[in-house]
KEKE-3310 file (N, C-alpha, C; in steps of 0.2 Angstrom, whole numbers, plus 5000, padded with zeros to 4 digits):
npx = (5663:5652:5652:5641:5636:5642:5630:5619:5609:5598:5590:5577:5570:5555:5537:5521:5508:5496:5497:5507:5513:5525:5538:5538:5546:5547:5535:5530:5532:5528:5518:5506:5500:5508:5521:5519:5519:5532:5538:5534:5535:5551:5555:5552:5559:5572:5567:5570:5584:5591:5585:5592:5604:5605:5602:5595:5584:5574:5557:5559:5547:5537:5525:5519:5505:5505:5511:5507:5503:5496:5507:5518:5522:5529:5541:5549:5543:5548:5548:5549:5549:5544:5551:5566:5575:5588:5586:5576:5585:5596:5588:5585:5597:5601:5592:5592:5604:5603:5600:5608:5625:5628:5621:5613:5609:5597:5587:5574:5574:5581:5583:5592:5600:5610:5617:5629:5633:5627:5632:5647:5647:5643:5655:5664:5658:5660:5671:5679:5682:5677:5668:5664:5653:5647:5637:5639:5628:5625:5620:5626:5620:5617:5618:5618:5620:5630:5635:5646:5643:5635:5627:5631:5616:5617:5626:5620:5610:5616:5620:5614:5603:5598:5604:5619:5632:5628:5631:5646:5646:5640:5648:5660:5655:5654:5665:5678:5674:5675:5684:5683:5674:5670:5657:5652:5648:5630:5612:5601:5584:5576:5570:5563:5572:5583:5577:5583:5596:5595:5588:5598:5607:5603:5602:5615:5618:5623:5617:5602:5588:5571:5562:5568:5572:5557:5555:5563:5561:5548:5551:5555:5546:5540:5530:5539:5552:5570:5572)
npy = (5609:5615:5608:5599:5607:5598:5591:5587:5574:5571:5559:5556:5546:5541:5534:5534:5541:5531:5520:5513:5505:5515:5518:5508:5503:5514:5517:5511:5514:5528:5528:5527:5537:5547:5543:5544:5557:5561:5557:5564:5578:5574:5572:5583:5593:5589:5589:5602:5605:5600:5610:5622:5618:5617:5609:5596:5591:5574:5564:5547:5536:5526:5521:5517:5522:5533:5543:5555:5563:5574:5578:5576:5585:5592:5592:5584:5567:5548:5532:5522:5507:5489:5475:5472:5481:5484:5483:5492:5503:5503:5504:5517:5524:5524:5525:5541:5544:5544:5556:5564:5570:5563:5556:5555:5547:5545:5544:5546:5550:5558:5571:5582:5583:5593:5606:5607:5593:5590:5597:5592:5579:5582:5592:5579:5571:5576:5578:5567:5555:5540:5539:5539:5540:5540:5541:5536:5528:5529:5517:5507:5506:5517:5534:5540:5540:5540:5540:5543:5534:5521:5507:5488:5479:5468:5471:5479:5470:5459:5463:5463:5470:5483:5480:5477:5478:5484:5494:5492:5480:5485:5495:5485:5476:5487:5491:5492:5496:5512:5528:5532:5542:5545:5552:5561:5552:5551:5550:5539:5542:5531:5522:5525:5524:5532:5546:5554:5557:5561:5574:5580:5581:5592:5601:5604:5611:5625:5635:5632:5627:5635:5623:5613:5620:5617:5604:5602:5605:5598:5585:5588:5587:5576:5558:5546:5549:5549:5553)
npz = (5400:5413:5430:5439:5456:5469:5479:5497:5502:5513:5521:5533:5544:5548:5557:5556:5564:5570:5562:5563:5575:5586:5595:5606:5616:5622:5624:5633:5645:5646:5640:5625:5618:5623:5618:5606:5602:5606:5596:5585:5589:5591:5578:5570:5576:5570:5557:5558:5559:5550:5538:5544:5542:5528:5520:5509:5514:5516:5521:5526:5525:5531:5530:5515:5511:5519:5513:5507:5518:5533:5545:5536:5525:5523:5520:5504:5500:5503:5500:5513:5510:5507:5518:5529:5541:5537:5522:5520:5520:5511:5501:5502:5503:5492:5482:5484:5480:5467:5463:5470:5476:5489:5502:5517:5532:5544:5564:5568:5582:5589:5593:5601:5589:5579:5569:5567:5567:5553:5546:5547:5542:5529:5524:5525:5517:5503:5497:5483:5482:5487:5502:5518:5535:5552:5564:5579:5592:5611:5615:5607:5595:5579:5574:5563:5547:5532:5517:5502:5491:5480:5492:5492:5493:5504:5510:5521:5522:5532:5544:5563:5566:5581:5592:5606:5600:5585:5577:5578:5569:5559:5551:5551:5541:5529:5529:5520:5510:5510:5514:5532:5543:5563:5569:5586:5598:5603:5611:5607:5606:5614:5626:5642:5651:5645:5643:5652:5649:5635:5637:5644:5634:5625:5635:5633:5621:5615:5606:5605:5594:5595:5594:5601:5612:5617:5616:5626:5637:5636:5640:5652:5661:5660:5664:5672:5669:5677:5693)
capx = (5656:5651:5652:5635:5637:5638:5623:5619:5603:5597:5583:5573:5566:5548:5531:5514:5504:5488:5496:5512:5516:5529:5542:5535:5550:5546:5526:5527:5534:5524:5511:5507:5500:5514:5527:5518:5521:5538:5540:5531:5541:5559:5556:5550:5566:5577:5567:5571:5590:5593:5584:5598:5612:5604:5604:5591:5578:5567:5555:5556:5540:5538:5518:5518:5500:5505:5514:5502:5499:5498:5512:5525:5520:5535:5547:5548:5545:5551:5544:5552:5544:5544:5558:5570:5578:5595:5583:5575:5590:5599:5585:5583:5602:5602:5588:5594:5611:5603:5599:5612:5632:5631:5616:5612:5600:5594:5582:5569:5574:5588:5580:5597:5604:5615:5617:5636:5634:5627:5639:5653:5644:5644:5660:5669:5656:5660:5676:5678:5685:5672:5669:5657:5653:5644:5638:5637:5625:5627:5620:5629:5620:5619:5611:5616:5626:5630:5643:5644:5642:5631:5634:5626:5611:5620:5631:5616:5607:5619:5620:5610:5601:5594:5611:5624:5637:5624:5636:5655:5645:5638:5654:5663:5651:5655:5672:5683:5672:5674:5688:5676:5676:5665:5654:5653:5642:5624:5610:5592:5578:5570:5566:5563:5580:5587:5576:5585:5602:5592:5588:5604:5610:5599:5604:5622:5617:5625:5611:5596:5581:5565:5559:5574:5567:5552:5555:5570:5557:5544:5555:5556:5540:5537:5533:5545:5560:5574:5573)
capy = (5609:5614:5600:5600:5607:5594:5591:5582:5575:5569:5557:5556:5539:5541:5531:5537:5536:5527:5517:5510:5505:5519:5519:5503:5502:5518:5518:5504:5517:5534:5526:5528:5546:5553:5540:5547:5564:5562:5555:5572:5584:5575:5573:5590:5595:5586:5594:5611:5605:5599:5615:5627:5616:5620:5603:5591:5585:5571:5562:5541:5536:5518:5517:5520:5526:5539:5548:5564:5561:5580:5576:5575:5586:5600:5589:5578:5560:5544:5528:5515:5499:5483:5472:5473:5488:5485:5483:5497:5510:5504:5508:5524:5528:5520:5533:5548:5544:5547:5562:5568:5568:5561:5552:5553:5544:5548:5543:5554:5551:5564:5581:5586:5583:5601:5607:5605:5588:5589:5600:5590:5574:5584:5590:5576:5568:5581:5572:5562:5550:5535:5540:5537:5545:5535:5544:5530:5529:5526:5509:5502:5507:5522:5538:5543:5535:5544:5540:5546:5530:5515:5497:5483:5478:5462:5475:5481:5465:5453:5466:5463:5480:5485:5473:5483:5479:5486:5502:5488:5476:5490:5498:5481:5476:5492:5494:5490:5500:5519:5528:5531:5545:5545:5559:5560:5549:5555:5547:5542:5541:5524:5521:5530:5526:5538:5553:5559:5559:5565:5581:5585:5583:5596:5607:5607:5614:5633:5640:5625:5632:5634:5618:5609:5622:5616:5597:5600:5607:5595:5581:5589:5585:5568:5554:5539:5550:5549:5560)
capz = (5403:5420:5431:5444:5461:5476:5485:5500:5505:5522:5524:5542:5544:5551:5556:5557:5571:5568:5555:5564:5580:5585:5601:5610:5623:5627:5626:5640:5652:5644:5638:5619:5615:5621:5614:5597:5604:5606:5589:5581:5592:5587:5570:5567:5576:5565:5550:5558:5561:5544:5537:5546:5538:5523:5515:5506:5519:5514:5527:5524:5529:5533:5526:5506:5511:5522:5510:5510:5526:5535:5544:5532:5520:5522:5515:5499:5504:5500:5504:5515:5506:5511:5521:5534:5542:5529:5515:5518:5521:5507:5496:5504:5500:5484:5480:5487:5475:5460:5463:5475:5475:5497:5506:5523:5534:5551:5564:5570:5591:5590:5596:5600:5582:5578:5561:5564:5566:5549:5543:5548:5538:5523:5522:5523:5510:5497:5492:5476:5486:5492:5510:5524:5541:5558:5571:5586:5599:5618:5616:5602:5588:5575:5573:5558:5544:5528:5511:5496:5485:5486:5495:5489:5498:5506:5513:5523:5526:5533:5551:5565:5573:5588:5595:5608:5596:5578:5574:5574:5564:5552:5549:5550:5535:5525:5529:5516:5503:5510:5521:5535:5549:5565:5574:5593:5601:5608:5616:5602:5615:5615:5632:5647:5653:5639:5644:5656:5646:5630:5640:5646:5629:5625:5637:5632:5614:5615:5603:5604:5591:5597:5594:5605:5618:5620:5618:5632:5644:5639:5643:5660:5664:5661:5669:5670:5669:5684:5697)
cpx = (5657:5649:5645:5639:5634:5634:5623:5613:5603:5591:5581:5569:5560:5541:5527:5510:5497:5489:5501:5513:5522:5531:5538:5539:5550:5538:5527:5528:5527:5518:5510:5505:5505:5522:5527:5520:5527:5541:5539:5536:5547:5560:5556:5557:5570:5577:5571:5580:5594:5593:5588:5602:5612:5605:5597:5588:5574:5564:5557:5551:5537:5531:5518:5512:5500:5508:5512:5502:5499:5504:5520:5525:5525:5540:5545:5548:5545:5547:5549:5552:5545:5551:5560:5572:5586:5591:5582:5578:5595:5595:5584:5589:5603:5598:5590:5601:5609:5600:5604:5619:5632:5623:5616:5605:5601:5589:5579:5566:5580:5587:5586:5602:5605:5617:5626:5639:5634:5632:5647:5653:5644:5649:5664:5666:5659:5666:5675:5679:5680:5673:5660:5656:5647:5643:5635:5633:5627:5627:5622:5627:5621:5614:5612:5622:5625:5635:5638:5645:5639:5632:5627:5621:5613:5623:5627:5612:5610:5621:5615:5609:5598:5600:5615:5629:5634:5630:5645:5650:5644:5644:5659:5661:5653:5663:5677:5681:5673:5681:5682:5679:5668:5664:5655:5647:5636:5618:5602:5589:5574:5568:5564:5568:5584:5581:5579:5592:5600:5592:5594:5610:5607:5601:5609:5624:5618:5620:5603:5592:5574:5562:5563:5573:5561:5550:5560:5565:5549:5546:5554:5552:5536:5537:5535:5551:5564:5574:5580)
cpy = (5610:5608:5601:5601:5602:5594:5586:5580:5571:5567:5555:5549:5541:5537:5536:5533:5534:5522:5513:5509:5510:5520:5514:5504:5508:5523:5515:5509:5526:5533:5529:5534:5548:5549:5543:5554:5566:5560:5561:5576:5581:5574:5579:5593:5595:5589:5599:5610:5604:5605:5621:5624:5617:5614:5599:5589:5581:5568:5555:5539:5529:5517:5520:5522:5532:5544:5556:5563:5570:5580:5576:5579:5593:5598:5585:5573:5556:5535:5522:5508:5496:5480:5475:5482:5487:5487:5490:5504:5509:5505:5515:5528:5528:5528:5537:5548:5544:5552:5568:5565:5564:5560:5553:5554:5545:5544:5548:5553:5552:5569:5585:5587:5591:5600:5609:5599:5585:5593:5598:5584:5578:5588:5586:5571:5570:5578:5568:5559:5547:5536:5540:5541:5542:5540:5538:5534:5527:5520:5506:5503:5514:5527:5541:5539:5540:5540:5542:5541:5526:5510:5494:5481:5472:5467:5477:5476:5461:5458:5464:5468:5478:5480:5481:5484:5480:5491:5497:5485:5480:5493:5493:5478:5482:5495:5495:5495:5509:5523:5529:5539:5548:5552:5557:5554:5552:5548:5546:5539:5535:5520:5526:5529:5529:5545:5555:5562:5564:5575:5585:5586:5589:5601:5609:5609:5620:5635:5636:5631:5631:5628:5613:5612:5618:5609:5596:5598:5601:5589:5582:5586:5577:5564:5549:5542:5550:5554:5564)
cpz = (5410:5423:5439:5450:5467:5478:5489:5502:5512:5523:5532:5539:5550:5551:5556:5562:5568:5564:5556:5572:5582:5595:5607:5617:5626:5629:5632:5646:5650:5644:5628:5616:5616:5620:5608:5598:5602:5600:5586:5583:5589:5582:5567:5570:5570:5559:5547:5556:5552:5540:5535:5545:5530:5519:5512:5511:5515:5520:5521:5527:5527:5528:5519:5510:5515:5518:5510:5516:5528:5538:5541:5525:5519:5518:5508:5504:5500:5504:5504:5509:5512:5512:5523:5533:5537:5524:5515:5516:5516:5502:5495:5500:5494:5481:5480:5482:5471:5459:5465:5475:5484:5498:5513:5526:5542:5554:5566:5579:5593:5593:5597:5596:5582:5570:5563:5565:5557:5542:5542:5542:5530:5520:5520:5517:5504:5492:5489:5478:5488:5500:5514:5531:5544:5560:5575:5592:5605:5616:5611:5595:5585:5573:5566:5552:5538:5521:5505:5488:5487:5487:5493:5496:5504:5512:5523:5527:5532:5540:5554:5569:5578:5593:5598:5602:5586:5575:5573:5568:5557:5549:5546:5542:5528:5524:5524:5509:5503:5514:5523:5541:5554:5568:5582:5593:5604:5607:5610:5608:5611:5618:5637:5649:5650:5641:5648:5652:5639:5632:5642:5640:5625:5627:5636:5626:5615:5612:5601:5599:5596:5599:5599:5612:5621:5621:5626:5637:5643:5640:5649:5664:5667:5665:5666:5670:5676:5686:5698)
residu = (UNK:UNK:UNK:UNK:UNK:UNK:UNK:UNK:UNK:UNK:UNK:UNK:UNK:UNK:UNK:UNK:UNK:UNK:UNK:UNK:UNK:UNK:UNK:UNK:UNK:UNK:UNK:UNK:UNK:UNK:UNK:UNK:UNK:UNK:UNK:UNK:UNK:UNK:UNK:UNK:UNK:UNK:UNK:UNK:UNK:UNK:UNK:UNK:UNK:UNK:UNK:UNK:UNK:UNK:UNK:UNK:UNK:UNK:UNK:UNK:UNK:UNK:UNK:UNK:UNK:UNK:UNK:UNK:UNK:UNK:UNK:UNK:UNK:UNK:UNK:UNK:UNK:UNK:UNK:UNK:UNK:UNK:UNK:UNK:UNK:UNK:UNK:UNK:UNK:UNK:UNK:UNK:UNK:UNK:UNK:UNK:UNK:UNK:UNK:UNK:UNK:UNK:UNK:UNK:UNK:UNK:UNK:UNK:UNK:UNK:UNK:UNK:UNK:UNK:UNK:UNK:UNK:UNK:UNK:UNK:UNK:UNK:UNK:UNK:UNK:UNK:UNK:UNK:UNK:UNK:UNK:UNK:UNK:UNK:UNK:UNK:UNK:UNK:UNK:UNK:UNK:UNK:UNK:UNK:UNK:UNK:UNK:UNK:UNK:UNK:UNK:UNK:UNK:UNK:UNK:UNK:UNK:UNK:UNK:UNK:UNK:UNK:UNK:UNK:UNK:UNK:UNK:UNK:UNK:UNK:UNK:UNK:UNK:UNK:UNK:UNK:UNK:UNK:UNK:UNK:UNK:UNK:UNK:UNK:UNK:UNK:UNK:UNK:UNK:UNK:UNK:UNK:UNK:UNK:UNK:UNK:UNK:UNK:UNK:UNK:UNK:UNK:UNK:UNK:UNK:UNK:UNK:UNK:UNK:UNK:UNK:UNK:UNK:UNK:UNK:UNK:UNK:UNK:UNK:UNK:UNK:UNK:UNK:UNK:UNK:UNK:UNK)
# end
């Protein structure tokens, strides 16, 4: 019997605006439209990024009611539910493995995510081998996380997020179950003191897509960002 060909999916964790508070610590500097802004443009990136990797996109979308939402309607979606940020992303992964040979979760304040980020993430999935893959952020935590089995939800909870040290704990938590291998470090925008670095991760993208253009340049513009 043929044996099904690997797949890997790739869930984007997303709010709705109107329906969710979205980028608080970087409304306070912005101001709120265009934190929601910034949310739409880096998401839709991400869509596109995943897209050109050619892999499984889902949106997870924080409000079961938002599910149609206009918004979100190019991909399948999945819905967060209820509790914590572990809870919900081990149900996310959990989901996405029963469908798919590899998981991976995203947030949607990456605009300069590269489909060879994601490509690296799914090769080393593809092994039969129990295996994992972090990408770390500046500040301590994680932009994207991926394995190709699932961890019990304990696994998940008993971390504390949004902490400098979020991305040791989360790996330290998971450690024993996977081998593991990390991506580079890059910068998720959740203040203004991260757009300026987000931009120039941006710029440093050999062949950025459209969509990566025109967040760069409207990054440029803003106000709050360092001269």
């Amino acid at each position: 019997m043929n044996r099904p060909k690997p797949s890997i999916a790739v869930a984007i964790f997303v709010k709705t605006p109107g329906l969710s508070p979205i980028k608080t610590r970087l409304a306070a500097g912005l101001g709120k439209d265009r934190a929601e802004e910034c949310h739409r443009r880096s998401a839709a990136c991400i869509a596109q990024v995943v897209s050109t990797a050619g892999l499984s996109g889902h949106w997870a979308v924080a409000e079961t009611e938002a599910l149609d939402h206009p918004l979100w309607c190019e991909l399948p979606r999945l819905a967060q539910g209820a509790g914590s940020l572990g809870q919900r992303m081990a149900r996310i992964h959990s989901e996405l493995l029963r469908h798919h040979s590899a998981a991976v979760l995203l947030g949607a304040d990456l605009p300069q995510l590269q489909a060879k980020h994601l490509n690296e993430a799914a090769e080393w999935l593809m092994d039969p081998k129990p295996r994992a893959i972090l990408g770390p952020a500046r500040d301590g935590g994680f932009w994207l996380f991926g394995a190709n089995r699932p961890a019990a939800e304990t696994r998940w909870t008993r971390v504390s997020y949004s902490r400098p040290d979020t991305a040791t704990a989360f790996r330290s938590s998971l450690e024993d179950q996977f081998l593991w291998k990390e991506l580079e470090p890059l910068t998720d925008l959740d203040s203004c003191d991260e757009l300026e670095r987000v931009r120039a991760e941006l710029e440093q993208i050999p062949d950025p897509l459209p969509c990566q253009i025109e967040i760069r340049d409207w990054l440029a513009v803003l106000p709050g960002r360092s001269p």
